[in-house]
C-alpha positions in Angstrom: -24.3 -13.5 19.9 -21.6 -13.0 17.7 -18.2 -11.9 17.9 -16.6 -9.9 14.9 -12.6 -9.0 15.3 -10.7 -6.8 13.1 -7.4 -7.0 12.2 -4.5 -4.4 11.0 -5.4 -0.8 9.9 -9.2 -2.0 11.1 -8.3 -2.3 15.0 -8.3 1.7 14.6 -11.9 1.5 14.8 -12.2 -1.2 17.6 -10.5 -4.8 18.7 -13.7 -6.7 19.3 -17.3 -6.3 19.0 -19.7 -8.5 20.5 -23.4 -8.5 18.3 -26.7 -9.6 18.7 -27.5 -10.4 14.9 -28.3 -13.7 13.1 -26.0 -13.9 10.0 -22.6 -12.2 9.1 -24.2 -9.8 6.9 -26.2 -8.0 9.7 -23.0 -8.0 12.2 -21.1 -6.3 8.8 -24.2 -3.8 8.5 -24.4 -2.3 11.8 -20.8 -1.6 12.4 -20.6 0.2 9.3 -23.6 2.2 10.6 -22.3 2.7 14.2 -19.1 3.6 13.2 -18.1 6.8 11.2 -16.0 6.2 8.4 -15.7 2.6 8.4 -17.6 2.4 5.1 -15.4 4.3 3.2 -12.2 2.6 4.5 -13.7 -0.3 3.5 -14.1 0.3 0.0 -11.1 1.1 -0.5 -9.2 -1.8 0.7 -9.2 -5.6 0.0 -9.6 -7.8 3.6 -10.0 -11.8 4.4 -13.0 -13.0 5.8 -13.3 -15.8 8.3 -16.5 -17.0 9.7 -16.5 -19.4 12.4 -13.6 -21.3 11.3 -14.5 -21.5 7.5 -12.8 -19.3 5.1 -14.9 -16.8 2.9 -13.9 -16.5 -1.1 -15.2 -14.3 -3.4 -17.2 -16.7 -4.6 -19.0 -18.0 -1.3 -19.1 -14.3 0.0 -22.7 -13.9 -0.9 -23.8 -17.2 0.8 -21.5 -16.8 3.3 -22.8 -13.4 5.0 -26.8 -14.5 4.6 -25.9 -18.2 6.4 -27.5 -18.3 10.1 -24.6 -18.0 13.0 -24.1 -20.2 15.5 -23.8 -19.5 18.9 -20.8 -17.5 19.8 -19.7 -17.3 16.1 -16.4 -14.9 15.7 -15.8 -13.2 12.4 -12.7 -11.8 11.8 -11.8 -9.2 9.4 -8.5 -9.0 8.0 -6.6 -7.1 5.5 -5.3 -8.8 2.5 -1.4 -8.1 1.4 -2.0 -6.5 -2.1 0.5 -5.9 -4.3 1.3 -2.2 -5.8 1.6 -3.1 -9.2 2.5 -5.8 -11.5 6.7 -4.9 -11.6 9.0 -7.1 -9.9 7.6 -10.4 -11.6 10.4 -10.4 -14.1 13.0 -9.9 -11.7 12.1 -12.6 -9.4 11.8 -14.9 -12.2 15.2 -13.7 -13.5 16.2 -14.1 -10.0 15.4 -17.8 -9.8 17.0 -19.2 -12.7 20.3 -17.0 -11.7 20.4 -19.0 -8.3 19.4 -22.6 -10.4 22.4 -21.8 -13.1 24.5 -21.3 -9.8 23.6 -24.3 -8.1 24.2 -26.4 -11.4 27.7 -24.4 -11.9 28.5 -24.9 -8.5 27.8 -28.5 -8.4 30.2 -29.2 -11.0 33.0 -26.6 -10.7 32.6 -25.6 -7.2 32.6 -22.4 -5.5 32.2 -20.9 -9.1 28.7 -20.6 -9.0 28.4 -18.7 -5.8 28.2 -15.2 -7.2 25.8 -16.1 -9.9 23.4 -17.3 -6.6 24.1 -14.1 -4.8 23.1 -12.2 -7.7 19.7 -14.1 -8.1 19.1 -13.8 -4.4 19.6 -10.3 -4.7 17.1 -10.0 -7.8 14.2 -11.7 -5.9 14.6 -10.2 -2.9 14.7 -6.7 -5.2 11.2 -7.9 -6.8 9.6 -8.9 -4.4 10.2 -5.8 -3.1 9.3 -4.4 -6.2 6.0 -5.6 -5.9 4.6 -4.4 -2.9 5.9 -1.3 -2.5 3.7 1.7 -3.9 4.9 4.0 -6.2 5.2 7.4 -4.9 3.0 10.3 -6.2 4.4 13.3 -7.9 3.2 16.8 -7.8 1.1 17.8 -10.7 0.7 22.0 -11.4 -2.8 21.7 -10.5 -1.6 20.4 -7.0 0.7 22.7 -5.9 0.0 24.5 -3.1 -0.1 28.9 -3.7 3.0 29.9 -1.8 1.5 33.5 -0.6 4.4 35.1 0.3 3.3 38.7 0.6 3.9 39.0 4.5 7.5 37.9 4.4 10.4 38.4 3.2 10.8 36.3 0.2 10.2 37.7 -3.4 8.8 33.5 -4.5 8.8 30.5 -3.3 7.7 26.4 -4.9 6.8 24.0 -3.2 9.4 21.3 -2.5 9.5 18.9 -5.2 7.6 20.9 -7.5 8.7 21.0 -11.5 11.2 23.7 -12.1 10.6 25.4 -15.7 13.7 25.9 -18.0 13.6 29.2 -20.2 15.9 30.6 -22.7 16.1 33.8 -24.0 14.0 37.1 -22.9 10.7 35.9 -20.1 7.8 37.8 -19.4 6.8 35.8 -16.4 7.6 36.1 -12.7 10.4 33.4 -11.4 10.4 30.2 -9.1 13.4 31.2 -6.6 15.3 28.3 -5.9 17.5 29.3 -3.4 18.3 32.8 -1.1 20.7 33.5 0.8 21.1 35.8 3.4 23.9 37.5 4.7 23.9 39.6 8.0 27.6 41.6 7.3 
């Protein structure tokens, strides 16, 4: 028997899950069989695997899920921190040696320094953030939704956030209406 717990976004599909199997591999397999879905959010997501008590890396994995289980073996499942892009590096860098020049300026003048560590603290806390926050989509043309307006009131509508195109001079095309009002004199 074998215990497999998953962790974060995975505990949406279950907490614990007790298995009759022999190695990891087969305890992986039949979840994703037995549960809808849990295949594809899978793939699309990096996660840490820990089987009883030993760390998996990329380059054990293989091994790793075909080694027989002991008794009562618990695998857990959990979802790697992964960063959004590769931004932010230079400003937590930057952000560092503004706090060193601060503590050296601050050593020898006094409270001199103190903005310049502020300032760094600031730039690797902004970095950091930097790094593992996402970057929002935007709506492309191709994605924006048909507004069908024919049973209301409205003459157009756009979707919010949706590019606004700029003419000059004489159009032969309908409009986007930004805005109307309405008045009830």
């Amino acid at each position: 028997m074998a215990t497999v717990c998953f962790y974060g976004d995975l505990q949406r599909y279950g907490r614990r899950f007790k298995l009759d199997v022999h190695t990891a591999g087969e305890a992986l397999q039949a979840l994703i069989m037995q549960i809808p879905g849990l295949r594809q959010h899978m793939n699309n997501d990096y996660y840490r695997l820990r089987i009883a008590g030993r760390d998996i890396s990329d380059e054990t994995l293989e091994v790793g899920m075909r080694d027989k289980l002991a008794d009562d073996a618990v695998i857990h499942i959990v979802p790697r921190a992964v960063g959004a892009k590769n931004g932010g590096v230079f400003s937590v860098i930057a952000g560092v040696v503004l706090i060193v020049a601060g503590a050296i300026v601050s050593y020898f003048s006094g409270p001199a320094g103190a903005p310049l560590i502020q300032a760094g603290i600031g730039l690797v806390m902004g970095g950091v953030a930097m790094m593992y926050t996402k970057l929002p989509k935007t709506p492309t043309l191709s994605s924006e939704k048909n507004n069908n307006t024919s049973f209301s009131n409205l003459d157009n509508s756009i979707a919010q956030g949706a590019c606004i195109p700029l003419c000059y001079g004489e159009i032969r095309i309908g409009s986007k209406v930004l805005s109307q009002g309405l008045s009830t004199n």
